[in-house]
C-alpha positions in Angstrom: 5.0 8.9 -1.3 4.9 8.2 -4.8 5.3 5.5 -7.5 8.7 7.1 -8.4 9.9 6.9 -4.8 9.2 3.2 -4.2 10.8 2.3 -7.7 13.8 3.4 -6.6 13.8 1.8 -3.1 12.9 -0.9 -4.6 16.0 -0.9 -7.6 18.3 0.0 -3.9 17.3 -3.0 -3.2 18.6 -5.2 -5.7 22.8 -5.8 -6.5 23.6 -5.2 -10.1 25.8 -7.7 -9.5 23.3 -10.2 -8.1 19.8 -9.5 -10.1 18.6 -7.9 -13.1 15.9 -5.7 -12.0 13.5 -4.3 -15.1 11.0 -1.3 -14.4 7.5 -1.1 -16.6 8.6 -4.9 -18.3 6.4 -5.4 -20.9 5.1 -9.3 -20.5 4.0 -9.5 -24.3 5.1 -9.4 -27.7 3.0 -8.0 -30.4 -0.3 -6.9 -30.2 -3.5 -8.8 -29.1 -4.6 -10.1 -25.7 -2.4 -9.2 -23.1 0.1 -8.0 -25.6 0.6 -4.8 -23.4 0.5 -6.1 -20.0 3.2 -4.9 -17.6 4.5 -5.5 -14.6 5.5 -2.2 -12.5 9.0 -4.1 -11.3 10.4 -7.3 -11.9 13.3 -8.4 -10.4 15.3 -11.8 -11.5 18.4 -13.2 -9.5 21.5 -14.0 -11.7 22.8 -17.0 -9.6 21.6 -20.8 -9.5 22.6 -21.1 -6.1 20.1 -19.0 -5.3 17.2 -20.6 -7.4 17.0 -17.9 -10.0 14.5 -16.8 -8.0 12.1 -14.5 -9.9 10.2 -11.7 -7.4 7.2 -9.4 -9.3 6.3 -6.1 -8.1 2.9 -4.3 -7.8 2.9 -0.7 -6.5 -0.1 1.0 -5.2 0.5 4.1 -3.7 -3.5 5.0 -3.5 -6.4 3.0 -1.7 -8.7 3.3 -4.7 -5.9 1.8 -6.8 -5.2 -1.8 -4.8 -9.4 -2.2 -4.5 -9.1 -1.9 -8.3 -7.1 -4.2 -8.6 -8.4 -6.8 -6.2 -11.2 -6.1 -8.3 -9.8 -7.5 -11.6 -7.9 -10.7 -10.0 -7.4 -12.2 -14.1 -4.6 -8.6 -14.4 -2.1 -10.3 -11.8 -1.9 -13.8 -14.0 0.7 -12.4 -16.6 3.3 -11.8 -13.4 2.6 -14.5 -11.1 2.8 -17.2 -14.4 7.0 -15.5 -14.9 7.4 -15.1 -11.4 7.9 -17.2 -8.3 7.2 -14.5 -5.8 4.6 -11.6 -6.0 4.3 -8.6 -3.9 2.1 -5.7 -3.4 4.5 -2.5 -2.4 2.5 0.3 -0.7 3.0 3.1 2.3 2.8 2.0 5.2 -1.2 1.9 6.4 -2.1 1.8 2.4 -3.6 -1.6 3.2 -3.7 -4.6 5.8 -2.1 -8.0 5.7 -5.6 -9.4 6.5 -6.8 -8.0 2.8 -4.5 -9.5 0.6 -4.9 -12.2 -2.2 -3.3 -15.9 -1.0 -1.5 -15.5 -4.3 0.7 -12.5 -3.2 2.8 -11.0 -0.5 2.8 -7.8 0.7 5.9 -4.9 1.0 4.9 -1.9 3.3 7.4 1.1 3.2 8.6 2.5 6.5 8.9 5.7 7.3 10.5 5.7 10.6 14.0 4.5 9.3 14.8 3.1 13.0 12.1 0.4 12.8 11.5 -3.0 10.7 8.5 -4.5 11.4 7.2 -7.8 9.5 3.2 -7.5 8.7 1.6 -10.7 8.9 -1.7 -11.7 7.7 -3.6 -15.1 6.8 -1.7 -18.2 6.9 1.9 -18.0 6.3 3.2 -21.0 8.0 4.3 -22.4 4.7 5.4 -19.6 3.4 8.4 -17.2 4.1 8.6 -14.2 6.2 11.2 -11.5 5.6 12.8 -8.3 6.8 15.1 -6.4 4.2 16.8 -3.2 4.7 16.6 -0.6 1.5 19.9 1.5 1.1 19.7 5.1 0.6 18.2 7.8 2.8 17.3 4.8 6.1 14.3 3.7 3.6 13.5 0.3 5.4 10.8 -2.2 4.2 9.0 -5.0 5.8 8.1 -8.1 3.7 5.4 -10.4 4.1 6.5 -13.3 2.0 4.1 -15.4 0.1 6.0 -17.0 -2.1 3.6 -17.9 -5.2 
């Protein structure tokens, strides 16, 4: 599976009509400090009723990859200070519930299009648990929600 593929399951995912969804959004202006800092996906709902609700996107589609980044915890700030939900997407089996930071949520692609499953992990009692269907080609996702 590769970045590519997610992206687009991931853009599926989100109405036109209902969100504006932004690929490789650039969180500064400028140059300096964080001036280039991106966020893979970032996905904002159009309608108050719905909070504006304001979901970031990580994809690791490699092992090596998501250790990195747990090793460098300061590189998540930029997306969890514009955003009111943050989630790692990976394959499914990438990573474990059980490994992720309190501060995010994690999206595991299915491959077996006849099955949703929900990953748990840590202490979610406060925090929302979702399933959500992609369109196109029976990709299915499972969300752990932790709402940041």
């Amino acid at each position: 599976m590769t970045t590519r593929q997610v992206l687009d399951a991931l853009a599926r995912r989100h109405d036109p009509d209902a969100w504006a969804y932004f690929e490789e959004l650039r969180l500064g202006t400028g140059y300096g400090e964080d001036a280039e800092q991106r966020i893979d996906a970032f996905a904002l709902h159009l309608w108050a009723s719905k909070g504006h609700r304001r979901v970031a996107y990580e994809v690791k589609v490699s092992r090596a990859d998501y250790l990195h980044e747990l090793g460098v915890p300061t590189k998540r700030r930029g997306a969890l200070r514009v955003s009111n939900e943050f989630y790692f997407v990976t394959p499914l089996g990438l990573i474990h519930s059980a490994e992720l930071p309190l501060d995010a949520g994690l999206v595991k692609q299915l491959h077996d299009a006849r099955r949703r499953e929900l990953h748990g992990g840590g202490d979610l009692s406060h925090r929302p648990q979702l399933g959500v269907e992609l369109g196109g080609a029976g990709a299915q996702l499972g969300l752990v929600g932790r709402a940041a």
